[in-house]
C-alpha positions in Angstrom: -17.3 -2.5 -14.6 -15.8 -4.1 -17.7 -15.7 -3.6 -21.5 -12.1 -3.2 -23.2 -10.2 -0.3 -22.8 -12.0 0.7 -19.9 -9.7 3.7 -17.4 -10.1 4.8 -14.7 -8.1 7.4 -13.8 -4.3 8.3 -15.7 -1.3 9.4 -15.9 -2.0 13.1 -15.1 -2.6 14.4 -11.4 -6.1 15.5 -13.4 -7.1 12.3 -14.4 -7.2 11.2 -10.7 -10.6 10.1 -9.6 -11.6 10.4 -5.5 -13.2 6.7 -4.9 -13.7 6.5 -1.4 -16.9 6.5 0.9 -18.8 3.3 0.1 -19.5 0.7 2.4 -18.8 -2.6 -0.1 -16.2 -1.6 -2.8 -14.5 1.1 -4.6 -13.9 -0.4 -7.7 -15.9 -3.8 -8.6 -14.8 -5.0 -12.0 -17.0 -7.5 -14.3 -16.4 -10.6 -12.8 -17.0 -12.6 -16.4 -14.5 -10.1 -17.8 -12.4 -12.8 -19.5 -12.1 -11.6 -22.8 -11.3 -7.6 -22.0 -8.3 -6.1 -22.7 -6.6 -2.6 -22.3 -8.1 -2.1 -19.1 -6.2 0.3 -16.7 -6.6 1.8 -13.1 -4.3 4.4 -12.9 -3.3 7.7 -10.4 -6.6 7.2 -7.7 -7.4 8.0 -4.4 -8.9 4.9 -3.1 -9.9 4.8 0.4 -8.9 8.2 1.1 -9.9 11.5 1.7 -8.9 14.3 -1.5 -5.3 15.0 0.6 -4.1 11.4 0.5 -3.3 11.7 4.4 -7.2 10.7 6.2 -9.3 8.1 5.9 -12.8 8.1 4.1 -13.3 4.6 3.4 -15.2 2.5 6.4 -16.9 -1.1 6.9 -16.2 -3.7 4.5 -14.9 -1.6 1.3 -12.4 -3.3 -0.7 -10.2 -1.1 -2.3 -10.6 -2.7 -5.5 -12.4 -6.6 -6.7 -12.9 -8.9 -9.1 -9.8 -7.9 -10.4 -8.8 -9.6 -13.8 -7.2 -8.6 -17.1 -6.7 -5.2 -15.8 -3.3 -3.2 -15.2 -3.5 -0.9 -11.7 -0.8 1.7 -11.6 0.3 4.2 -10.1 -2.6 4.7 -7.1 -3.5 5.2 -3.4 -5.0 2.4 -2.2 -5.3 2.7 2.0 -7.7 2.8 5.1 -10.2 0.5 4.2 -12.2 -2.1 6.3 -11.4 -5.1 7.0 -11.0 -6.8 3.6 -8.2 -5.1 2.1 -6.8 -3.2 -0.9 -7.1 -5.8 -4.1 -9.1 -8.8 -3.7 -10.0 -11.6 -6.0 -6.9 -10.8 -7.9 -7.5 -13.7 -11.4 -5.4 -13.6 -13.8 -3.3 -11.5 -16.2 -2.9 -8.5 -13.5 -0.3 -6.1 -13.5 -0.1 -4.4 -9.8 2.8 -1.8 -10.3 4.0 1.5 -8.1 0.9 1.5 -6.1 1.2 3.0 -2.1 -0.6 0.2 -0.4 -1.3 0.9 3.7 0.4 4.5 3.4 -0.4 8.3 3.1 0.5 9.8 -0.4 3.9 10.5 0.6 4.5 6.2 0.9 5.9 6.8 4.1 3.4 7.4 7.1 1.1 5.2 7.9 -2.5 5.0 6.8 -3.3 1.2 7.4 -5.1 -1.6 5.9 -6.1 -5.0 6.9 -4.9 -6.7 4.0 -2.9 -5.9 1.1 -3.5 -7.9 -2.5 -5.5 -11.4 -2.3 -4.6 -13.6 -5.6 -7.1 -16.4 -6.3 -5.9 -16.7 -9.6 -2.7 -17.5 -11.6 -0.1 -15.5 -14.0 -0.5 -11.9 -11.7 2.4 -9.7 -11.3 2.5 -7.9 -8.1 5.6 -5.3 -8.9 8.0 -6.3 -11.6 12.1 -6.9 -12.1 12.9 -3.5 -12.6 13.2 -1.7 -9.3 10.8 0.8 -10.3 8.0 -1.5 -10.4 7.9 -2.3 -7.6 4.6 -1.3 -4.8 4.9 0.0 -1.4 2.8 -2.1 0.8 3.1 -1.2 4.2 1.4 -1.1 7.5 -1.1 -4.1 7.2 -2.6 -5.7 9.9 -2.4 -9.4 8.0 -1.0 -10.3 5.2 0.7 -7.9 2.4 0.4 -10.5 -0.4 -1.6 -13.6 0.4 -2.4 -16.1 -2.3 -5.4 -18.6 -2.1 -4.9 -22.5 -2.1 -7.1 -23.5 -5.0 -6.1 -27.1 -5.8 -2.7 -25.8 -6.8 -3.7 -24.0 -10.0 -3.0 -21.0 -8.4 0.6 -20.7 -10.3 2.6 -18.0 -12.3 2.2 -14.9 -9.8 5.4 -13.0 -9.2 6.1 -10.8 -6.4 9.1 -9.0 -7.3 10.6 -5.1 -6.2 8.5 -4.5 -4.0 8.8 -2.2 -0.1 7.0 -4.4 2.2 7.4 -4.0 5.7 5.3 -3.5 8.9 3.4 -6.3 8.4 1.4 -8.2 11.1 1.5 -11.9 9.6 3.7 -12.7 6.1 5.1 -10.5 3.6 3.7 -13.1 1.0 1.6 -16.0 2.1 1.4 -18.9 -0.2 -2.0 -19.9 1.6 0.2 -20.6 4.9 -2.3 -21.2 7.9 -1.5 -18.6 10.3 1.9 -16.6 11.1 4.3 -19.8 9.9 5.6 -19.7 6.4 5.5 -23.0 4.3 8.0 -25.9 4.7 11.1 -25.7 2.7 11.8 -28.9 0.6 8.2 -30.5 0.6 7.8 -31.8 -2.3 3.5 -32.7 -1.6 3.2 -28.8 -1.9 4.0 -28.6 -5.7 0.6 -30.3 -6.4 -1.5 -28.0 -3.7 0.0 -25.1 -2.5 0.1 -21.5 -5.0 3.0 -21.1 -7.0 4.2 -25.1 -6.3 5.1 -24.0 -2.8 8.2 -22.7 -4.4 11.4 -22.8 -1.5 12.5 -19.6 -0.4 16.5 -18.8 -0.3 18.1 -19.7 3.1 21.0 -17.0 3.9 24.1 -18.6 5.7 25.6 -15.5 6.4 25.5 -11.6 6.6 28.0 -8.9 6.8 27.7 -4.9 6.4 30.6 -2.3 5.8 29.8 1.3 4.6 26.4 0.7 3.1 27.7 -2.9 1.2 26.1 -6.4 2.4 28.2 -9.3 1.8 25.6 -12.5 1.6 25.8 -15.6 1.0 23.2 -18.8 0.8 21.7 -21.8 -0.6 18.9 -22.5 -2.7 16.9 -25.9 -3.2 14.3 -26.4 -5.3 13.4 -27.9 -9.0 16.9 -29.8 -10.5 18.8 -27.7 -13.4 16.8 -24.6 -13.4 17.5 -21.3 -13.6 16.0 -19.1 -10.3 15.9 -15.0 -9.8 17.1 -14.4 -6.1 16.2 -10.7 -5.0 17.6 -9.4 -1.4 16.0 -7.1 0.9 16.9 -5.1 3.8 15.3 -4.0 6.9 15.6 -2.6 10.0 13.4 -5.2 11.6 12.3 -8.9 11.3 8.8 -9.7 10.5 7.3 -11.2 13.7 7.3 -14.6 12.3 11.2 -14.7 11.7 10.3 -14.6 8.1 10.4 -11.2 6.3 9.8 -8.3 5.3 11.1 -7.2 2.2 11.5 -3.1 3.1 14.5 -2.2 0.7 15.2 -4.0 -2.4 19.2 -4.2 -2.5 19.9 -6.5 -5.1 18.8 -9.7 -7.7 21.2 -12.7 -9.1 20.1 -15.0 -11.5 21.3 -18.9 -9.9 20.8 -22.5 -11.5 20.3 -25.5 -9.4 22.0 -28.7 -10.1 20.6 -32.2 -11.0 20.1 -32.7 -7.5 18.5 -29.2 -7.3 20.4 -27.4 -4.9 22.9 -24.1 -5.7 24.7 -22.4 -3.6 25.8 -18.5 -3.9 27.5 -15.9 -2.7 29.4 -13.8 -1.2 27.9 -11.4 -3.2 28.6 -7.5 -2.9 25.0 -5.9 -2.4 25.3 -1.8 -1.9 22.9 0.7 -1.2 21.6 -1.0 2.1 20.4 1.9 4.1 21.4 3.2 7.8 19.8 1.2 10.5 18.7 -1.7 7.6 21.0 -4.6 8.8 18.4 -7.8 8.8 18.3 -9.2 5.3 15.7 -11.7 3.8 15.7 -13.0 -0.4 13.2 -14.4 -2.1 13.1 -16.8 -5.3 10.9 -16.7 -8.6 10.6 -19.7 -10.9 11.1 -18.6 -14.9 7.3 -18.9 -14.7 6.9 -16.4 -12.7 6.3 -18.0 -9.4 7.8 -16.3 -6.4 8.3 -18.1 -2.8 7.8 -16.7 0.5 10.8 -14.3 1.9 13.1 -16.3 3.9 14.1 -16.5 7.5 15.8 -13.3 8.4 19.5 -13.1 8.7 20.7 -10.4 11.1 24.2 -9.1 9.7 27.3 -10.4 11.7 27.9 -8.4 15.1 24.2 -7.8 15.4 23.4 -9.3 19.2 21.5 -12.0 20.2 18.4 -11.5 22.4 15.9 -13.2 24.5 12.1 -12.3 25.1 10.4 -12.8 28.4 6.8 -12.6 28.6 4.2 -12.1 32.3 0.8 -11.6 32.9 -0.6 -8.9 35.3 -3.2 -11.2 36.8 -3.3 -14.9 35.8 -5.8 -16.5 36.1 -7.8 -13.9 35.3 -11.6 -13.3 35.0 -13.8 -12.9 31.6 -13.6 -10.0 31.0 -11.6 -8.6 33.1 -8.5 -6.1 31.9 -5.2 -8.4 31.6 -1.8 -6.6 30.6 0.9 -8.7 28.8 4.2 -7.5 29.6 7.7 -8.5 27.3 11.1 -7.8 28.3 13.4 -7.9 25.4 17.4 -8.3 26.3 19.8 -7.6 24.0 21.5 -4.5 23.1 19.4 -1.5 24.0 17.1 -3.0 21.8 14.6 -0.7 19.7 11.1 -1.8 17.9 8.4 -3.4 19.2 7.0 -7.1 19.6 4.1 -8.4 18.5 1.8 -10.3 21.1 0.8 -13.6 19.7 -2.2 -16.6 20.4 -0.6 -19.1 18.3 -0.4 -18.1 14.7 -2.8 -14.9 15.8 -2.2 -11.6 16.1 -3.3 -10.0 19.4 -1.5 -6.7 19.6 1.5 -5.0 18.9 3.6 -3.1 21.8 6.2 -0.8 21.3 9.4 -1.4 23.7 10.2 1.3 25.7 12.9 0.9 28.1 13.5 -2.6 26.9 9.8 -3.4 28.0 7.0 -4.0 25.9 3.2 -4.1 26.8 -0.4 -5.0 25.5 -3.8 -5.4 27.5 -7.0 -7.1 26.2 -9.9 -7.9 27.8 -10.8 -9.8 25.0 -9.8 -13.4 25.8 -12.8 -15.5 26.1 -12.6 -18.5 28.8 -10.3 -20.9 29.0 -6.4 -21.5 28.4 -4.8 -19.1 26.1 -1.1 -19.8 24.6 0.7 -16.9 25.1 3.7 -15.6 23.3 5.9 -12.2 22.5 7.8 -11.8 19.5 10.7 -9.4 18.9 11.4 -8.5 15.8 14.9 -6.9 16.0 16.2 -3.6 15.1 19.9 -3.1 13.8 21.6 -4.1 16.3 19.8 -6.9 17.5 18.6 -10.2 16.3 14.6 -11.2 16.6 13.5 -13.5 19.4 10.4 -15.2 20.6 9.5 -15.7 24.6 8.5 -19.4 25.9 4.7 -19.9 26.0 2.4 -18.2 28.5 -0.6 -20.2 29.6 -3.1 -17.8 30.5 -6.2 -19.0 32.5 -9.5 -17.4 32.1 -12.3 -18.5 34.3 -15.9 -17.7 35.0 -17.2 -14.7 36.8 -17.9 -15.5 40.2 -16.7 -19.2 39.5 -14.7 -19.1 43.1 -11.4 -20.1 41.0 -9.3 -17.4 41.6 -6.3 -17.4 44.2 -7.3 -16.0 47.5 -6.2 -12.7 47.8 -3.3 -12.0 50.9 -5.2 -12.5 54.4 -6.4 -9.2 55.8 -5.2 -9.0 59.5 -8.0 -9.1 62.4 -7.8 -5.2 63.8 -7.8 -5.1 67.7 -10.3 -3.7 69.5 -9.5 -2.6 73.5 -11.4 -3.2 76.1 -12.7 0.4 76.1 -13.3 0.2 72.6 -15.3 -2.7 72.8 -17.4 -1.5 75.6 -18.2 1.8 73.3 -18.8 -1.2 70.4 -21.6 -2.9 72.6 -23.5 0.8 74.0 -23.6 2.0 70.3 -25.4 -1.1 69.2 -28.1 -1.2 71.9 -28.7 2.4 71.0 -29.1 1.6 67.6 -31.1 -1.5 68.3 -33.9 0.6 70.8 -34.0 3.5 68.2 -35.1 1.0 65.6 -37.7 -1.1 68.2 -38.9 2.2 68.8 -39.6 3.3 65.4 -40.9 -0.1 64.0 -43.8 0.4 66.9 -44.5 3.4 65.9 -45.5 2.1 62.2 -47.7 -0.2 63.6 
């Protein structure tokens, strides 16, 4: 689809258009589409059923592509395939109080794989104002991942948004995995999307009555002028980095001439019951926004430690293999996400302080193993040692022996009885093979 002024959709509950069903995409805009203007996808149903609560959508639908020079406001966007919501976001996109990964109510789940892909530069995903911002929740890998593309891939903001329940990065500046970019590398500016712009670091975090008191530091590019939003949650993401759940405040700070500010305390209300593990992010006065920071449990919250064991290791192809994480800590809550390096396995929630996943999925050979808590109110995340699980061939004879069976006795009488019964058998059988012949 292209041409200016092209809707879909509106403001109105009656302008809402059911796109749901196909196999490919939903909406597929005009690739070449550079010139349009006033083009706007507003109030749909994408991926769903009419109700907003069931999905409709199945194989490899993508919510919306091709995205460029288009605003898209205001819809349902959830329970596609495995692409995502918005892909090949290009440029000069506004993405603004969408539900992403959630029923029509922006609160139960209705997942996705991924949320918004940006190959492009100068996108907004949300906006200052804290009613721009998108709920985009529930997603199996990345809520906002940007594309490496020879570093031209500048300009996008990610600002005001609820992310949260996300099963790699809140925003992914074409990280490799589950592991956010370096801070302070300068070699990213050239490569990575949005210069590889530093996220805040938060030095400390306290929470009375609904009011955070946080402080940090911030390096990046000398004598500029940086917005710093903070978020709280009620968990960590399960890299240690994000989410961004509840946006509870933005400062404006200016780095030095050796590029570094520091800020804070600053008096942040509004930070919801149970919300007490706080991440920021930074965006450039071009619009480039980093990653979310490493989460920063407020003061009191307990330190933990994760565990992790194997039901059967080494283990056959194929065969069923249970992970097991035990989470210490105080009465800790949540879940932990079962990793293979940066890869996402499975997600288990604890019960009883104990977590669990089984796969049968693991092909042969050594498997790296961990289990990552994410943390809860009153506890900070974690990340168990490394598990090498083994995998070997069917039959290959590698498995430990299993305990010896003991040798039953037999008694004299017994064995006498042993001994008649097999002469018996061994005459019926004589007999019978004579008669065949």
């Amino acid at each position: 689809m292209g041409h200016d002024g092209l809707l879909i959709g509106g403001p109105n509950a009656a302008d809402r258009n059911l796109i749901a069903g196909g196999f490919t995409g939903g909406i597929i805009l005009d690739f070449l589409g550079t010139a349009t203007t006033n083009r706007v996808i507003q109030g749909n149903y994408i991926g769903t059923d009419v109700t907003g609560t069931a999905k409709l959508a199945s194989g490899s639908f993508i919510g919306i592509d091709n995205a460029i020079n288009v605003s898209i406001l205001d819809n349902l966007i959830s329970a596609g395939g495995t692409p995502g919501a918005i892909e090949s976001v290009q440029h000069a996109v506004t993405i603004r109080r969408n539900l992403i990964g959630t029923q029509r109510d922006g609160v139960t789940p209705l997942p996705i794989n991924t949320g918004i892909t940006l190959i492009g530069a100068n996108n907004a995903v949300g906006g200052p104002a804290a009613a721009d911002g998108n709920v985009i929740a529930f997603i199996a890998t990345d809520a906002v991942y940007m594309l490496a593309v020879g570093g031209t891939n500048t300009g996008n903001s990610v600002l005001s948004n609820s992310i949260h329940d996300i099963g790699v990065l809140g925003i992914n500046l074409g990280s490799a995995g589950s592991i956010p970019l370096p801070n302070n590398d300068d070699s990213l500016a050239t490569i990575a999307p949005n210069f590889g712009q530093n996220y805040p670091v938060l030095t400390s975090a306290v929470v009375a009555s609904g009011t955070a008191m946080i402080s940090g530091t911030l390096n990046s590019l000398p004598s500029n002028t940086f917005l710093v939003q903070f978020f709280s949650n009620t968990k960590c993401g399960p890299s240690g980095y994000g989410d961004g759940e509840t946006l509870i405040g933005s400062t404006n700070v200016t780095t030095d001439a050796t590029g570094n500010v520091s800020f804070g305390p600053l008096a942040l209300s509004g930070v919801p019951a149970g919300q007490a593990v706080f991440t920021a992010t930074a965006t450039r006065s071009d619009g480039s926004t980093s990653e979310f920071s490493l989460c920063k449990s407020a003061a009191g919250a307990a330190s933990t430690t994760t565990s992790l064991t194997s039901s059967v290791n080494p283990s056959l192809v194929g065969q069923s293999v249970t992970f097991s994480a035990t989470v210490t800590g105080s009465s800790p809550t949540g879940s932990v996400q079962f990793m293979e390096g940066a890869t996402l396995l499975g997600t288990g929630a604890l019960s009883g302080a104990v977590a669990t996943f089984a796969t049968s999925a693991l092909t042969m050979g050594s498997h790296n193993i961990t289990a990552a808590y994410g943390g809860d109110s009153n506890n900070g995340p974690s990340t168990s040692p490394i598990l090498v699980q083994q995998i070997v061939a069917s039959g290959g004879g590698t498995l430990p022996p299993g305990p010896a069976q003991p040798i039953p006795s037999v008694s004299p009488f017994g064995l006498a009885l042993l001994i008649a019964a097999l002469v018996v058998a061994f005459v019926l059988v004589d007999r019978r093979g004579r008669k065949q012949t």
